[in-house]
Kinemage of the C-alpha trace (Angstrom):
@kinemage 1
@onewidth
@group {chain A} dominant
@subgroup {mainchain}
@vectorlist {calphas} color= white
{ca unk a 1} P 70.560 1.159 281.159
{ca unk a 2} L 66.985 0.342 280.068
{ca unk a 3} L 65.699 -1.300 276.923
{ca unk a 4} L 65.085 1.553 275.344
{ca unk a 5} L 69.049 2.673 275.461
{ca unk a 6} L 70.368 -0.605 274.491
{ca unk a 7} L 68.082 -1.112 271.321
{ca unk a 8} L 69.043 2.416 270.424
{ca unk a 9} L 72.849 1.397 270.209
{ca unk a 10} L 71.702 -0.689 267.184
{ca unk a 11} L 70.579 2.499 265.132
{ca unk a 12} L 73.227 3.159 263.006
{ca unk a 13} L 76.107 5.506 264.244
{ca unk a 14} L 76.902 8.739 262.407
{ca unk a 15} L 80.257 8.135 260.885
{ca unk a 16} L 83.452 8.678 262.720
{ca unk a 17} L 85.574 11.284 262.642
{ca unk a 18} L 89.005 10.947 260.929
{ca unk a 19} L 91.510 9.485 263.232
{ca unk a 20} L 94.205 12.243 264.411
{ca unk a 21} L 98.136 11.423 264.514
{ca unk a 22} L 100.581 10.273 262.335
{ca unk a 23} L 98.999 8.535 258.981
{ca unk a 24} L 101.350 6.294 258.687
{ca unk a 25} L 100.887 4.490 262.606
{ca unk a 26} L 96.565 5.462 261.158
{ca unk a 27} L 97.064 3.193 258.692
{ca unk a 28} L 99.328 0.410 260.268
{ca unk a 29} L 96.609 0.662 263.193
{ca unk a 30} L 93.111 0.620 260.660
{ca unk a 31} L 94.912 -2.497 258.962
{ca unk a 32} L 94.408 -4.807 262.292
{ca unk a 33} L 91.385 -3.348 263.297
{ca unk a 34} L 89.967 -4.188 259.981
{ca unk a 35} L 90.569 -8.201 260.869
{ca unk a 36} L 88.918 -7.175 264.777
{ca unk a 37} L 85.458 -5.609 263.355
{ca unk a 38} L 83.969 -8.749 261.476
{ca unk a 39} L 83.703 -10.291 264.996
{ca unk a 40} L 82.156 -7.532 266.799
{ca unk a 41} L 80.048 -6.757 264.327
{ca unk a 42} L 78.239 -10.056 264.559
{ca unk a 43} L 76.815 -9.264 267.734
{ca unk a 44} L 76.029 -5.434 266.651
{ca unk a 45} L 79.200 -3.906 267.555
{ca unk a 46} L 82.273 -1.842 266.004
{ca unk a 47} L 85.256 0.100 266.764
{ca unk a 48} L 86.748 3.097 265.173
{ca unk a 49} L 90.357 4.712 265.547
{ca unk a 50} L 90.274 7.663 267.459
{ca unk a 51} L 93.579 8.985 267.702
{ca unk a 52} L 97.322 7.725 268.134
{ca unk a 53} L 100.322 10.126 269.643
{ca unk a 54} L 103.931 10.244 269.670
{ca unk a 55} L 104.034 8.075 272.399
{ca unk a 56} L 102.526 5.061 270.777
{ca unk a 57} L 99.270 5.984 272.758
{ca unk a 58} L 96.549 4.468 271.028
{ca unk a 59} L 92.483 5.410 271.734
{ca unk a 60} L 89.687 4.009 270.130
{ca unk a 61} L 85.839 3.995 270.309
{ca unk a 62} L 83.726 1.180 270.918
{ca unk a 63} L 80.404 1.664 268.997
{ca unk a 64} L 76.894 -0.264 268.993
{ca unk a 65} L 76.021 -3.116 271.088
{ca unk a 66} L 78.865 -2.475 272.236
{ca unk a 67} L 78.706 0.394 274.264
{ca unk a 68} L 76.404 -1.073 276.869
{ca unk a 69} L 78.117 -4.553 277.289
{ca unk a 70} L 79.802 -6.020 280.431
{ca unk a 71} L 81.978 -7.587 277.948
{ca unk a 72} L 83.807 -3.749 276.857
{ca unk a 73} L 86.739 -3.978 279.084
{ca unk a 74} L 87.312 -7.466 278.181
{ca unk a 75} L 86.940 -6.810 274.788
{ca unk a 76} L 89.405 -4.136 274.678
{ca unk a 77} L 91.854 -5.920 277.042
{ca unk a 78} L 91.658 -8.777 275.765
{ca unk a 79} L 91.100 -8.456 271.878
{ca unk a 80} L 91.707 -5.387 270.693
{ca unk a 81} L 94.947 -4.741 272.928
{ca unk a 82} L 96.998 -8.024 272.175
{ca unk a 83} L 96.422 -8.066 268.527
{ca unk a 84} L 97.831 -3.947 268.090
{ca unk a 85} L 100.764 -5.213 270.793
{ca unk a 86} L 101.827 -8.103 268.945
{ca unk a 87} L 101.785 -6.209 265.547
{ca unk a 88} L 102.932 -3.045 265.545
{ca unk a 89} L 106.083 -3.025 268.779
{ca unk a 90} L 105.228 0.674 268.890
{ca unk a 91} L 102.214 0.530 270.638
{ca unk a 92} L 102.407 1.504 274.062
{ca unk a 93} L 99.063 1.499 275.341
{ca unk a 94} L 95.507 0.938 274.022
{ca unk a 95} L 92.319 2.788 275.847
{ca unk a 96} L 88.530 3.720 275.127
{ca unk a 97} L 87.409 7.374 273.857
């Protein structure tokens, strides 16, 4: 990834599409993600619901600085999984779009 690609994750994103699944689990889901985006965004980054199924299968989509980062995986493993574990039993499994 050049320079060119990372300072073009800055631009601003078009807006995501609405999250598919039940809205119910959307909105339990949006309500801890909404605590999660202040930090990423102060280092350029975000994250948007994707979907969530039956299962309890949860995808989202890492947006910004942060689609270039080394830190993505950790992010998502070790941020954004824990916190929709610990609230919401349901969950099953968090992954990346």
């Amino acid at each position: 990834m050049g320079l060119l690609d990372i300072l073009n994750n800055f631009r601003a994103d078009d807006p995501p599409e609405p999250a598919t699944g039940a809205p119910a689990q959307i909105a339990q889901i949006e309500a801890i993600l909404v605590g999660i985006r202040p930090m990423l965004e102060m280092d350029g980054g975000g994250i948007s619901l994707v979907s969530v199924d039956d299962q309890g299968g949860v995808v989202v989509k890492l947006s910004g600085a942060c689609l270039g980062c080394h830190a993505q995986s950790s992010t998502l493993y070790e941020v954004v999984q824990p916190k929709l574990l610990e609230a919401l039993p349901w969950v099953t499994s968090v992954q990346m779009a």
